[in-house]
N, C-alpha and C positions, 0 to 999 in steps of 0.2 A: 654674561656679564652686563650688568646696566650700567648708564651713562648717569655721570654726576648730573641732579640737577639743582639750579638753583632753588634754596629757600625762600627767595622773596623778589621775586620776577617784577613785580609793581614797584617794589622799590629800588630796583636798578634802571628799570624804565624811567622813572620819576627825575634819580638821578642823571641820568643821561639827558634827558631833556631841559632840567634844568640849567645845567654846565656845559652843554655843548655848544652854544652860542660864542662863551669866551672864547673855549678853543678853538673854533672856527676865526674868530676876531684873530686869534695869535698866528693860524696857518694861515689867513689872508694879509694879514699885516708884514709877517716874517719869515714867511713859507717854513715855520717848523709844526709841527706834532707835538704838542708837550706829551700824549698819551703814550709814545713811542721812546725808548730807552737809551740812551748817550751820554757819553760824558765829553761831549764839547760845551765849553761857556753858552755857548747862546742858547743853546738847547736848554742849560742850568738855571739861565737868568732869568727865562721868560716861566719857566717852571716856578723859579719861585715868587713875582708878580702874579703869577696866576693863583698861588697858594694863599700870599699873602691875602690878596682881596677878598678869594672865597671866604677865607678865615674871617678877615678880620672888618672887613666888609657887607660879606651877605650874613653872618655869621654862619654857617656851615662847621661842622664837626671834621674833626682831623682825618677819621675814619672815615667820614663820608666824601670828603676829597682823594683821600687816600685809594680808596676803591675806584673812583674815575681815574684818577692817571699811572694807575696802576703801580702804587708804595704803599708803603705803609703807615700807619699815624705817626710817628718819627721821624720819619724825612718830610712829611708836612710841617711838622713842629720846628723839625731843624731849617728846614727853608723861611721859614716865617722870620726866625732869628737874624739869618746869613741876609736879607732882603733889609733891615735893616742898617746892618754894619755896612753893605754896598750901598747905600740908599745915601748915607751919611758921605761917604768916601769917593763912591768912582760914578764921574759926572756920565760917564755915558747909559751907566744903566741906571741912574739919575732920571735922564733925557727919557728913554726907552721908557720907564716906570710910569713917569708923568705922560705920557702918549699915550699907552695902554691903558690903564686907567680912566683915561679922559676918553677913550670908546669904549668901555665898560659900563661909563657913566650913560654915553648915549644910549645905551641896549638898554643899560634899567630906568632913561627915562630922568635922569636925576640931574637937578642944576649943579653948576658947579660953584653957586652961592653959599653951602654947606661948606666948603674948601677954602672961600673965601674970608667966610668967618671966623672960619678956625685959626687961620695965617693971621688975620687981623688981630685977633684976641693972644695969638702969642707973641 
């Protein structure tokens, strides 16, 4: 019997390198694992902060998020939405979002002059 192997080795490498830097940001900030499976809130919240950004930040594909923290494109979609609706309503993962983010931003190097502008112009 042979052992499953991956189709595209380079591109799981690729991906791991890319995105391991948040998650490491998330297990140093919050001592959780998003890559690791729960259904406690905080475990939830910073899962979908972290979905959010890759989405809709680095632009990243659903699948391609979806295969690092191990869901599927769906629950990346649905977190993206659910990140949101909290974002608007519960100040604590409010607070939490705007933290993460703003060392996401340090890692890729990025002012928060972009953020500034944006807020200014709405």
């Amino acid at each position: 019997m042979t052992q499953y192997k991956r189709k595209h080795t380079i591109k799981q490498q690729a991906r791991d390198y890319l995105l391991s830097g948040y998650a490491d940001t998330i297990l140093d900030e919050t001592g959780i694992d998003i890559r690791l499976y729960s259904r406690k809130k905080e475990q939830q919240d910073v899962q979908k902060i972290f979905c959010k950004y890759a989405k809709w930040y680095l632009g990243y594909s659903s699948i391609f998020i979806g295969d690092y923290i191990g869901r599927d494109h769906a629950t990346v979609l649905h977190a993206c939405k659910k990140y949101d609706d909290l974002y608007k309503t519960d100040e604590h993962f409010k607070q939490l979002a705007d933290h993460l983010i703003g060392r996401f931003n340090t890692i890729d190097a990025r002012e928060e002059t972009m953020f500034v502008k944006k807020a200014l112009l709405d």
